[in-house]
C-alpha positions in Angstrom: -100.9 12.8 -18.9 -102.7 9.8 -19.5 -103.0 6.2 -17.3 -101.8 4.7 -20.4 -98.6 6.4 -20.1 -98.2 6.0 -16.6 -98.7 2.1 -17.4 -96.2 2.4 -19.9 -94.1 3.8 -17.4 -94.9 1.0 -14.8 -93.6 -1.3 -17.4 -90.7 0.0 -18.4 -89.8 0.0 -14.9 -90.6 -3.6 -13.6 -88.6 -4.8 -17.0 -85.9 -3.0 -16.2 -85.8 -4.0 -12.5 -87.0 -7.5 -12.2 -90.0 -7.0 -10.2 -93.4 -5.9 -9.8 -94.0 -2.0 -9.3 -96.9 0.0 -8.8 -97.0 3.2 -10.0 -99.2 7.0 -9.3 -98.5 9.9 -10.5 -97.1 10.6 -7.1 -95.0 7.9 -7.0 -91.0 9.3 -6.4 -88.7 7.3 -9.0 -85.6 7.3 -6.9 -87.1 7.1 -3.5 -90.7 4.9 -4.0 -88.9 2.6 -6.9 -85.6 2.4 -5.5 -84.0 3.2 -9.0 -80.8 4.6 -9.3 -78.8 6.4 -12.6 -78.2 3.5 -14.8 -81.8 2.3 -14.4 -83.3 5.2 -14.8 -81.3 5.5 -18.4 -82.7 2.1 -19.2 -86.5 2.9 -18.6 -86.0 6.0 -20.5 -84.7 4.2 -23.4 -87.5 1.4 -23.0 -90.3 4.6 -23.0 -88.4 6.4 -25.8 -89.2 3.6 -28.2 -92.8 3.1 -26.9 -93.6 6.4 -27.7 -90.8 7.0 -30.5 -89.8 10.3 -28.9 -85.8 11.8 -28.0 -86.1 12.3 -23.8 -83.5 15.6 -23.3 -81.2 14.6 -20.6 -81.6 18.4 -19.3 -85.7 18.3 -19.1 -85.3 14.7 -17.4 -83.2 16.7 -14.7 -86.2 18.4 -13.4 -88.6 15.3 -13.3 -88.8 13.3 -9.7 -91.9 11.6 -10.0 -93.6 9.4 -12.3 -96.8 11.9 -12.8 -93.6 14.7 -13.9 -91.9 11.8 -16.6 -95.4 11.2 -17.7 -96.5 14.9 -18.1 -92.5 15.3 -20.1 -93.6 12.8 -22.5 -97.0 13.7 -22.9 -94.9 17.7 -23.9 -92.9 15.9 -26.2 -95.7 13.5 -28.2 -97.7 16.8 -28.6 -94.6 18.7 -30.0 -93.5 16.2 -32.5 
């Protein structure tokens, strides 16, 4: 995980909801960002083409925090 990707991550989020974020690797995505479903589908598509991968719907199941969506795409750079 790098802080690049948890900047990208920050981004993707306050385009998606209007406002200014601030993101750790700690931070919860649902609970600390206040993002539901549908937003959480739009920062994933915003990070998929930053970083031109495919984000599994069943591996995003298991992430809660932006240090674990971070850490996924991180996994999936190095596998492509």
């Amino acid at each position: 995980m790098t802080d690049f990707t948890l900047a990208e991550i920050a981004r993707a989020a306050r385009n998606v909801l209007g406002r200014p974020v601030t993101v750790s690797p700690a931070t919860d995505i649902a609970r600390d960002l206040n993002v539901d479903s549908l937003a959480l589908m739009n920062i994933v598509m915003e990070l998929e083409d930053a970083f031109d991968v495919s984000i599994p719907l069943d591996r995003l199941a298991s992430v809660q925090t932006a240090g674990d969506l971070a850490a996924l795409i991180t996994d999936l750079r190095e596998r492509a």
